[in-house]
N, C-alpha and C positions, 0 to 999 in steps of 0.2 A: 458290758457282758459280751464273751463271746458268740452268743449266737444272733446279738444283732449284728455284727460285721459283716461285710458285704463285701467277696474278694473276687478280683477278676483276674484268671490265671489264663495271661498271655502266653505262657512261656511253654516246653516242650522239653521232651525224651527224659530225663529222671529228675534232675534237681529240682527244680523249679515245682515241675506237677507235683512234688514229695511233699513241699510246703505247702504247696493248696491242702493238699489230700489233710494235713495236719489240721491246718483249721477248720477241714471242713468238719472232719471226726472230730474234734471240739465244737461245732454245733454252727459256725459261720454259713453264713451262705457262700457257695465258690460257682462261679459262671467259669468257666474252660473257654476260651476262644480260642477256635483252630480257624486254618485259612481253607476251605472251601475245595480248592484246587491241589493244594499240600498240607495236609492234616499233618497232624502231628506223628512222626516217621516210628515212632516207635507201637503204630497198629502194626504196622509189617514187621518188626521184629518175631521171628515167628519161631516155635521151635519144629523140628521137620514132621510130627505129629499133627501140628495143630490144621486146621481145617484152613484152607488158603481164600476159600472166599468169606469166610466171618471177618469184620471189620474192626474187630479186636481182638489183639492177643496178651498172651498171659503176661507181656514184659509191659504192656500199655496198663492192663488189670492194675499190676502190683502195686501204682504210684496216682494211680486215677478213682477216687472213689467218693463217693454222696457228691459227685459233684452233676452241676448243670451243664448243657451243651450249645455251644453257639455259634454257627459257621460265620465267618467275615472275610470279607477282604479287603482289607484297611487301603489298597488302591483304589477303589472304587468309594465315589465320594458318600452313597448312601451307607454302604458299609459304616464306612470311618464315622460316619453322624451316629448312627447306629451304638459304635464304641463309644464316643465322648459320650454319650447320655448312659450311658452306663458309668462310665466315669466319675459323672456330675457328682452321686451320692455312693460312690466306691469310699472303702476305709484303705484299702491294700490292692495294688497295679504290683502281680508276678510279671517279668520278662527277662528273657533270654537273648534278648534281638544282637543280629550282628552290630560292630559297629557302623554306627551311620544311617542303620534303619531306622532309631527312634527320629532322627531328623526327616529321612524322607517319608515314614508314616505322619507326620507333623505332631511325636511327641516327645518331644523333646522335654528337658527339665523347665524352660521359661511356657512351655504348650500348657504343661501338667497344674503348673501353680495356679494359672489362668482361669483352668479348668476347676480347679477342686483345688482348693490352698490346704485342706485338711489331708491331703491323699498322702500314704505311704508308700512310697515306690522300693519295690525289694527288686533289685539288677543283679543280673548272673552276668559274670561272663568267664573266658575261659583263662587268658595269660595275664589279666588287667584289663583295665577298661579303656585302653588306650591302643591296645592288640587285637590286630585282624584275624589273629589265626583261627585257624578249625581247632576247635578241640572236644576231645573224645575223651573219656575218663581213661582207656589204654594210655594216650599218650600222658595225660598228665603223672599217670602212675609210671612209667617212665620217666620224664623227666625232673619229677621229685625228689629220687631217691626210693620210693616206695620198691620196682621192680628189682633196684639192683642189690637189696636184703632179703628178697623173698627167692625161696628156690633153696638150692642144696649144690652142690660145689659142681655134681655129674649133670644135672638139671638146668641148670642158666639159672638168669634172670625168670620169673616170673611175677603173670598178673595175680592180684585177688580174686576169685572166682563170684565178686560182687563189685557192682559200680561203687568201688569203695571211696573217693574224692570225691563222687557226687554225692554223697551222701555225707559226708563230711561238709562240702559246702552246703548242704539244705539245713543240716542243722545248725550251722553258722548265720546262715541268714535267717532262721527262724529266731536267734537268738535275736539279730540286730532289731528284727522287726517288731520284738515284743518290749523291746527296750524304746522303741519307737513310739509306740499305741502307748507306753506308761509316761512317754514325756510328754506324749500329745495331749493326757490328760490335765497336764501345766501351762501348759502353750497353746493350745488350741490350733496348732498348726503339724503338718505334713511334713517328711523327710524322705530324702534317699537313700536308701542301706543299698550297700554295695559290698558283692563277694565273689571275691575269682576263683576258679579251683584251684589254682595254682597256691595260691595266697593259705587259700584250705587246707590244701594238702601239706607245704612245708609246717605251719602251724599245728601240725598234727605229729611230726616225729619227736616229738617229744623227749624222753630217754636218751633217743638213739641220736637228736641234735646235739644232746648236751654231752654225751661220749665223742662225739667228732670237735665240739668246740672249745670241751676242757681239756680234752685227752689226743686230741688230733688222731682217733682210732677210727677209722673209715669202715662202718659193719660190712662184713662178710656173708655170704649167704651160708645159713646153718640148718636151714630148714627149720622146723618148728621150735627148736630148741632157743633158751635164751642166754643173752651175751653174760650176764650178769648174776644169774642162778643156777646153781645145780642141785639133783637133778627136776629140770623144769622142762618141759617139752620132750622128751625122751620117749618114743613108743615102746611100751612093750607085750608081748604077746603072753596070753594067759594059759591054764592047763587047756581049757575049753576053747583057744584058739581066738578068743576077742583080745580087740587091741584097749590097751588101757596107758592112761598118759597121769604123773603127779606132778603139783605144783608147787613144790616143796622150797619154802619160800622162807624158811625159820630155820635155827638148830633142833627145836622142839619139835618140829614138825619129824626133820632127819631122823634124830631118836625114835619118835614113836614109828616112823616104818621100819626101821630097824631093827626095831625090837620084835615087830610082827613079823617079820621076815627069818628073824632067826640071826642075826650079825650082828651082836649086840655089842659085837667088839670095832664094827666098822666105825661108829662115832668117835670110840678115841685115836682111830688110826688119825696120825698128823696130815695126810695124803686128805684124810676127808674132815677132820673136824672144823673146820671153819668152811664157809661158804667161797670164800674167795677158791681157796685150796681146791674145793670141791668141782669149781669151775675148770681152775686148772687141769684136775686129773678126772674130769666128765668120763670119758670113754672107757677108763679102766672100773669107774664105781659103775656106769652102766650095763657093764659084764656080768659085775658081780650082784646085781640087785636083777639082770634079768634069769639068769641061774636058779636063784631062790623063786619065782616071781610063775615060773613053770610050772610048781608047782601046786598052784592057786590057781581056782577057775575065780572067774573075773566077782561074779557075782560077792562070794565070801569075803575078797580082797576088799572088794569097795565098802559094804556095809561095813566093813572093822574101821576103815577110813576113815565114815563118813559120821559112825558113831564116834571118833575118839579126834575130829576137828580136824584130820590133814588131809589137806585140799587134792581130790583126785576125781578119775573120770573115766568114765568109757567114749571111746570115739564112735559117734553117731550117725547115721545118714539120716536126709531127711525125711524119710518117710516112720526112722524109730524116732526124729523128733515131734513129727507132728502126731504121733501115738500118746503123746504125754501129755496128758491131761492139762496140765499149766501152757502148755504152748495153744493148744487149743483156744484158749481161750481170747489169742489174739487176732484167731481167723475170724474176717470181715467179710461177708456174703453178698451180692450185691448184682441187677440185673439191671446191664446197660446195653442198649440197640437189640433187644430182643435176646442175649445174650446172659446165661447166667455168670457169673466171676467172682473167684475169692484172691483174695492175697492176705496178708498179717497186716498188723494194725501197726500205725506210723507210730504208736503212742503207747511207751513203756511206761511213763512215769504213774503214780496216784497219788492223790491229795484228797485231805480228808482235814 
């Protein structure tokens, strides 16, 4: 069961503590070791509001929670004895270390077996596990591919306004690791799951690898809009001045806005009756569907939408998302170092 497991999260700044945080909210025990001297850098991540001498801030919050606290300094020999017995009866060792530190902390993979043969070791690292570099979820998302599809032609490249590879790699390694604990239970033996972001993030273009590999089509930055659908991503502005975006992802779908819109003739235009086409001539159907679109306040638009199955939306900020009741219900509360802290919960899925 999960809540006997016993995890000790070495690791620092978002991937790694994401997976503690994961098991912990499933009920494990998760011990945090930070270094005494250099805690884990993401308490000073700080936004220019927040209070400069509390010891935590809201980017530490987000990914750290039901867990334990335990200063170390695995150079110092008491320390380090300290770790290994915690070790001894660990299920799962999170670490992020550069290369080469697990040798000179003395834990290496032949240290680890020694110690605990039953132990899971889940390893971050940034290019492979064979690369020294820094990495930053910025750069990864640069040199992915990620940065040079996001943006709009006037705008550059842009980032994700979330550590989006690191989070991508926590859920990769949470994957390898539960796959781990189910073979353990055959084996009675420990493993090293290893995940790079790098590795994360290419693994992650999906669509957009398989258009550059069948089609040698290198995407373009388009901004929200998609390479493959129209219209899909397209903002447009309501009579009441909200922005509303549809996902219209069918002929069915096309039809039924069309029909609600009043263009009942625009489905058999050749220009738009097929999707393909539709992509083709995007700019000119998005003319003509935000014309009609003026004159609907957001509200009316949506519910006909949403009652009659085609996929649409109003664009949100977060303070109208965490107004909605469903999102609620993933904020985690939680008082660490005297400190009260919320973030949303690592854990979307339910089982029943």
């Amino acid at each position: 069961m999960i809540s006997k497991l016993k995890v000790i999260d070495a690791s620092t700044v978002l991937a790694g503590p994401s997976v503690g945080m994961f098991f912990a909210e499933l009920g494990a025990e998760v011990i945090k070791i930070e270094n005494p001297n250099f805690p884990d850098v993401t308490r000073t991540w700080k936004l220019a509001n927040e209070d400069k001498d509390n010891s935590i801030s809201s980017y530490f919050a987000s990914i750290n929670f039901g867990k334990k606290y335990k200063a170390l300094d695995l150079k110092k020999e008491a320390d380090y004895l300290v770790f290994i017995d915690l070790l001894k009866n660990a299920d799962i060792l999170l670490t992020n270390f550069k290369k080469g530190d697990d040798v000179k902390f003395k834990i290496g993979e032949v240290e680890l077996k020694k110690i605990n043969p039953k132990l899971i070791h889940g390893k971050i690292s940034g290019f492979g596990i064979d690369s020294d570099r820094v990495a930053y979820d910025l750069i990864l998302q640069a040199e992915s591919g990620f940065m040079s599809m996001n943006g709009t032609k006037e705008s550059g490249p842009i980032k994700m306004p979330v550590a989006l590879i690191d989070v991508l790699a926590a859920h990769q390694l949470k994957e390898g690791i539960l796959l781990a604990l189910l073979e353990r239970t055959h084996t009675s033996e420990g493993k090293t799951v290893h995940v790079s972001l790098y590795d994360a993030a290419v693994c992650s273009l999906v669509n957009q690898a398989s258009g550059y590999l069948m089609q040698n089509v290198i995407p373009q930055r388009i901004g929200s809009l998609h390479p493959n659908i129209a219209p899909y991503g397209e903002i447009f502005i309501t009579d009441d001045l909200f922005q509303i975006t549809f996902a219209i992802g069918s002929d069915a779908h096309f039809i039924k806005l069309c029909s609600y819109l009043g263009l009942e003739d625009l489905p058999e235009d050749l220009a738009f009756k097929t999707n393909q086409n539709r992509v083709i001539n995007r700019e000119k159907l998005a003319k003509l569907l935000q014309n009609k679109i003026k004159d609907f306040n957001a509200e009316e638009i949506l519910n006909w939408m949403h009652a009659h199955f085609v996929p649409a939306g109003k664009i949100r900020n977060l303070q109208e998302v965490f107004e909605d009741k469903q999102s609620q219900t993933f904020i985690r509360q939680e008082r660490i170092e005297n400190q009260n802290t919320k973030r949303v919960s690592s854990i979307a899925f339910k089982s029943w």
